[in-house]
C-alpha positions as CSV (number, residue, x, y, z in Angstrom):
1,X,-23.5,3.6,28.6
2,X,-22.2,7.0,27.2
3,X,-21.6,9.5,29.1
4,X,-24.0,12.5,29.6
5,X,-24.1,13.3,26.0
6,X,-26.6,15.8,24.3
7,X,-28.8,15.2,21.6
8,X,-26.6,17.6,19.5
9,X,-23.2,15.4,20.7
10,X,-24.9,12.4,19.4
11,X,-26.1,13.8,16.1
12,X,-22.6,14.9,16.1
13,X,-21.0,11.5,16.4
14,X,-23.5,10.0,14.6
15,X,-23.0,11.6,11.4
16,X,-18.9,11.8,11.9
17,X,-19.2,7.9,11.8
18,X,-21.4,7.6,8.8
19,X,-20.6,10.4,6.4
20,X,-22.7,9.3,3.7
21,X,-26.3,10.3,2.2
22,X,-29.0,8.6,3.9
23,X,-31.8,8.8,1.1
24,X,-35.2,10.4,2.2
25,X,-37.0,7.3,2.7
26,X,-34.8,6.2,5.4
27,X,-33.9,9.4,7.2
28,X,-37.0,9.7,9.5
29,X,-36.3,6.6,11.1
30,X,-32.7,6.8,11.3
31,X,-33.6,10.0,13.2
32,X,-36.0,8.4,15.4
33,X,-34.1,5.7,16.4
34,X,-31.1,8.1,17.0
35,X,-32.9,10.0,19.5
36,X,-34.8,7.0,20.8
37,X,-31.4,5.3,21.9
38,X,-29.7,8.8,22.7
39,X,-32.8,9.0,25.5
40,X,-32.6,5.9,26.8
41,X,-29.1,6.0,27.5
42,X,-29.6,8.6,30.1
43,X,-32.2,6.6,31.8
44,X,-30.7,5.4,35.2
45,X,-33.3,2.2,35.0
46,X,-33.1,0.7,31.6
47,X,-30.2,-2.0,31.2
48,X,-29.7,-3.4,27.8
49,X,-31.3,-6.4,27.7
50,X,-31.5,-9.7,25.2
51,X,-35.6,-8.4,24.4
52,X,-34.8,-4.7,24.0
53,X,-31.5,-6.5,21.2
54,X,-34.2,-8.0,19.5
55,X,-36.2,-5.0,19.3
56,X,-33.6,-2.7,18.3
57,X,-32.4,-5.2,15.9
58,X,-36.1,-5.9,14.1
59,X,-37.2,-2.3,13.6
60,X,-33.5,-1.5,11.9
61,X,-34.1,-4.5,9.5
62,X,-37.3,-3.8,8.9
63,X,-37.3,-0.2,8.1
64,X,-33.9,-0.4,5.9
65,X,-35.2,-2.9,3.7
66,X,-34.0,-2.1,0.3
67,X,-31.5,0.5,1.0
68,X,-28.7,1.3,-1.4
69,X,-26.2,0.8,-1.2
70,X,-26.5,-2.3,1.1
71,X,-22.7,-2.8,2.2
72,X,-23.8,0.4,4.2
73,X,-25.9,-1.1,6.8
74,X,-24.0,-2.4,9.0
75,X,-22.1,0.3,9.0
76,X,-25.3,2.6,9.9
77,X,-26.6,0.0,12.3
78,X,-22.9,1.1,13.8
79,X,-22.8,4.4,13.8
80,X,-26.6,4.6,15.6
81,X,-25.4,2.8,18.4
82,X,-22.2,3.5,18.9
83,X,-22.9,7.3,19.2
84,X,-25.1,6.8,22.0
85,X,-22.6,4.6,24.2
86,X,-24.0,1.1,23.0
87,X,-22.1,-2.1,21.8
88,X,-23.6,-2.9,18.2
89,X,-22.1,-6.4,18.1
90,X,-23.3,-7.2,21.4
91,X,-26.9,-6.2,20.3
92,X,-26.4,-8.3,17.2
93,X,-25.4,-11.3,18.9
94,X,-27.9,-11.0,22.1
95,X,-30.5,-10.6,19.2
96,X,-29.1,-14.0,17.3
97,X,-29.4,-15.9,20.4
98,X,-32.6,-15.1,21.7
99,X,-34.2,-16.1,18.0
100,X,-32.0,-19.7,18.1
101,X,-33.5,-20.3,21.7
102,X,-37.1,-20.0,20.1
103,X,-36.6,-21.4,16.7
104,X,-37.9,-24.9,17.8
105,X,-40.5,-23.6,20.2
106,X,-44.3,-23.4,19.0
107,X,-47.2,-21.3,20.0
108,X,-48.6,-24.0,21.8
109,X,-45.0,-24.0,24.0
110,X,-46.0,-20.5,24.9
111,X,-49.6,-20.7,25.8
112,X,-49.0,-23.6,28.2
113,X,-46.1,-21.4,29.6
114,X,-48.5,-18.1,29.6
115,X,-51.0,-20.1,31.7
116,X,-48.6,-21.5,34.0
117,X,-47.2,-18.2,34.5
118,X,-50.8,-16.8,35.2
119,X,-51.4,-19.4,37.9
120,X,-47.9,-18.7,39.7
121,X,-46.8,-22.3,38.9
122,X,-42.9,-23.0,39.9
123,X,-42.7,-25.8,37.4
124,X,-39.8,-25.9,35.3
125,X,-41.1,-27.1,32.0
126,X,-40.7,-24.5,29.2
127,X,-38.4,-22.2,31.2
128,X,-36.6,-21.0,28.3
129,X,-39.6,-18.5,28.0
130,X,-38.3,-16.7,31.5
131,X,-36.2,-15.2,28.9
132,X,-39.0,-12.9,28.0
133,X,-39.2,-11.4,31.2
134,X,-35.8,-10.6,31.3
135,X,-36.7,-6.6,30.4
136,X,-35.6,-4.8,33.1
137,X,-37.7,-2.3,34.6
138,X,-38.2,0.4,32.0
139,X,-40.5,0.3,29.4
140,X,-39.3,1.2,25.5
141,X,-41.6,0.2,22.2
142,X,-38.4,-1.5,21.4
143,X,-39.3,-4.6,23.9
144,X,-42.3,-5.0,23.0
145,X,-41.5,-5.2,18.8
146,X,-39.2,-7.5,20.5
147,X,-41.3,-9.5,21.6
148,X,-44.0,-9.6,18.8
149,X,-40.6,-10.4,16.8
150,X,-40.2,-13.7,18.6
151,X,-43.6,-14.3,18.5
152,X,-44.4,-14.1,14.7
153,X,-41.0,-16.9,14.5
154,X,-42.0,-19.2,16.9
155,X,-45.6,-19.5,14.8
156,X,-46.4,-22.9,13.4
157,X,-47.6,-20.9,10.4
158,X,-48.9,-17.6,9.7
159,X,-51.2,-16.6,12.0
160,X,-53.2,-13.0,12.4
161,X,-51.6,-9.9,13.4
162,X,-54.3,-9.7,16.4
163,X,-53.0,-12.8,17.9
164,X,-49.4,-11.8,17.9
165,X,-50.9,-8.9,19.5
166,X,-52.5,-10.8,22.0
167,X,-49.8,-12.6,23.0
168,X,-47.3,-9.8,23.7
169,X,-50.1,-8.0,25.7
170,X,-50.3,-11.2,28.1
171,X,-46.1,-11.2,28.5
172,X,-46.3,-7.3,29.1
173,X,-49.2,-8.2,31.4
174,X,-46.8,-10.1,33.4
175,X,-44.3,-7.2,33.5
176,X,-46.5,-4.8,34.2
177,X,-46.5,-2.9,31.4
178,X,-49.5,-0.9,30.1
179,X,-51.6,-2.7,28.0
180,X,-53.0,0.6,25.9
181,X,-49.3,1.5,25.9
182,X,-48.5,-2.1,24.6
183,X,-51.4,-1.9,21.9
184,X,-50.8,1.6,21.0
185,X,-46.8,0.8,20.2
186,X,-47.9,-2.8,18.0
187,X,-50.2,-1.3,16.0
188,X,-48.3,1.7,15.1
189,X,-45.0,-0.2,14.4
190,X,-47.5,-2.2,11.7
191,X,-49.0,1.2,10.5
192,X,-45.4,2.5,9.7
193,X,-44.0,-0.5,8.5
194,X,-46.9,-1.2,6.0
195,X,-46.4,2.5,5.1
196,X,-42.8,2.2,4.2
197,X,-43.3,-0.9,2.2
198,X,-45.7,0.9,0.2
199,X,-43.5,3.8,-0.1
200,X,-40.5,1.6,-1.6
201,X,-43.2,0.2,-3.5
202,X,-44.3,3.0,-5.4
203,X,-40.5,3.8,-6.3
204,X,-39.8,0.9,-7.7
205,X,-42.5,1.1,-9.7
206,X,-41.3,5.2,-10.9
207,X,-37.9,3.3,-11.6
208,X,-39.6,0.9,-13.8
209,X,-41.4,3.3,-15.8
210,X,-38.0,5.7,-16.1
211,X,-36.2,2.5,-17.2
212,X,-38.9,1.8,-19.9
213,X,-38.9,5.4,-21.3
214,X,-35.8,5.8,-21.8
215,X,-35.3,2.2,-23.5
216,X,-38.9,3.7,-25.9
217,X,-37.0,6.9,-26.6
């Protein structure tokens, strides 16, 4: 981790090692996540861990979809985490692993693990799904898109947002986490998300109509 840096240091860092525009669309969340990782690099409980990679790693994707210029990314993906004291490549490749444990796995794998779990069973079957209790003890949203981010790639096919959610509140049920908390976090990652894709929407479709004027004129 960094060491006791202030939100100002990071900023500062941040923007040294990506001197570029970030366009509107993007720049709330760039900030957010900035100051999301800057404050949980000062808590004394929360370890890095393969859930919170996936996390971390599924709310950047999601939210820079369609940025331009796209060989800036990884770049930006960078400069977020290094500023705050954590390893970007590390992240990348937790996050990599985790999804190739789970690629092959089914819903029904995870129920029958669930319910095993629930009844304090030692058996062994299906223990590659211990992996998803290996969050440490403090709670971020970023675990828990984590783990709605495994879920929804494990599915057979596509299945309803409310039994993703369902799901991921019996895993953070197991941790300990709140459930309202839990809930509250899932559905508002899905409000934003389906907000920004609406948003990027809406320009493409103004960049259309430019395009087309100025081929009519």
């Amino acid at each position: 981790m960094s060491e006791r840096l202030t939100i100002a240091d990071s900023k500062r860092a941040f923007h040294k090692a990506f001197p570029f525009v970030i366009p509107p669309i993007y720049r709330r969340v760039t900030d957010e996540l900035l100051v999301e990782l800057h404050l949980l690099s000062h808590q004394k409980s929360f370890k890095v861990n393969p859930i919170f990679a996936v996390g971390l790693s599924e709310v950047f994707d999601s939210f820079t979809r369609g940025y331009r210029p796209n060989k800036h990314l990884e770049e930006l993906f960078d400069a977020l985490c290094k500023s705050n004291g954590f390893d970007p490549a590390s992240i990348r490749s937790q996050s990599k692993k985790v999804h190739a444990t789970f690629q092959n796995k089914s819903l029904i794998d995870i129920e029958n693990w669930l319910t095993r779990k629930k009844e304090g069973s030692q058996e062994n079957s299906g223990k590659e799904f211990d992996e998803l209790l290996n969050c440490g003890d403090h709670y971020t949203r970023l675990i828990t898109i984590g783990h709605a981010s495994i879920i929804n790639g494990i599915q057979d096919e596509k299945q309803s947002h409310d039994k993703t959610k369902e799901i991921v509140k019996e895993i953070s049920s197991l941790l300990g986490y709140s459930s309202n908390r839990v809930d509250r976090d899932i559905s508002q990652y899905s409000h934003n998300l389906e907000k920004v894709s609406q948003a990027l929407e809406l320009i493409k479709e103004s960049i259309k109509r430019e395009r087309k004027k100025r081929e009519e004129s």
